[in-house]
N, C-alpha and C positions, 0 to 999 in steps of 0.2 A: 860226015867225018867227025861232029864235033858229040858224038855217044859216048855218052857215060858208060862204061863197063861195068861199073861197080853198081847192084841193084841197093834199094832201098833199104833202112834196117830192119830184120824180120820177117824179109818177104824172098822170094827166090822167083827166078826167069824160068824158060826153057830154055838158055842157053846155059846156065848155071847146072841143069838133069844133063845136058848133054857134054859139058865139061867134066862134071863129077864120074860119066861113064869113060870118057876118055881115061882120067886118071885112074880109074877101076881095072882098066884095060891094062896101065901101064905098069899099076904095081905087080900084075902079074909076073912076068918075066924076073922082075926084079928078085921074088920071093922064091924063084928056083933057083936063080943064079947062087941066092944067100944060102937059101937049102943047101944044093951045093955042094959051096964052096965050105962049109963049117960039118960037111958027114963027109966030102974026099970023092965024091965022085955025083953023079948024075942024080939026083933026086927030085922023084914028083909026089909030092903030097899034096892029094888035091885038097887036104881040109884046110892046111893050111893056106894054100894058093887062094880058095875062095875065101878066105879067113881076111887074107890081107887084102885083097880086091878091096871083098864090103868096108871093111874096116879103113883104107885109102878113098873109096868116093863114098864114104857118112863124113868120112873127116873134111871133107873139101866142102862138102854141103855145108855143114855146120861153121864152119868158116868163114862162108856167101851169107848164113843167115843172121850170125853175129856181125857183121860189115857193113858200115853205112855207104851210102852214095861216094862218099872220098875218100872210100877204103880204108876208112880209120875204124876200132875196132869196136862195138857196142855207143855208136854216135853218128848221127846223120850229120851234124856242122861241118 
């Protein structure tokens, strides 16, 4: 029970690839809803839909890799 979540600074888990795909997952939905809701009706644009995905788990990656051990942001202290 007493696991650090937060990995080391510069380095990444496999639980951090499998977070960042979750989140990749989840911007999906999101990036139709906003589609959308701003053209009035039902839109799928898949460039954009995979656009924001990758773009949603690089950003979470890079995130985990700038984060030290206590979650503080470019520092292991």
């Amino acid at each position: 029970m007493g696991d650090n979540i937060f990995t080391s600074l510069w380095s990444l888990k496999l639980s951090d690839w499998q977070r960042g795909l979750v989140i990749a997952i989840l911007t999906t939905p999101i990036t139709v809803i906003y589609d959308s809701a701003m053209n009035g009706g039902l839109v799928f644009d898949w460039k954009k839909v995979v656009a924001g995905a990758i773009a949603g788990g690089c950003g979470y990656l890079l995130k985990n890799l700038l984060t030290g051990v206590n979650g503080k942001l470019l520092t292991n202290k």
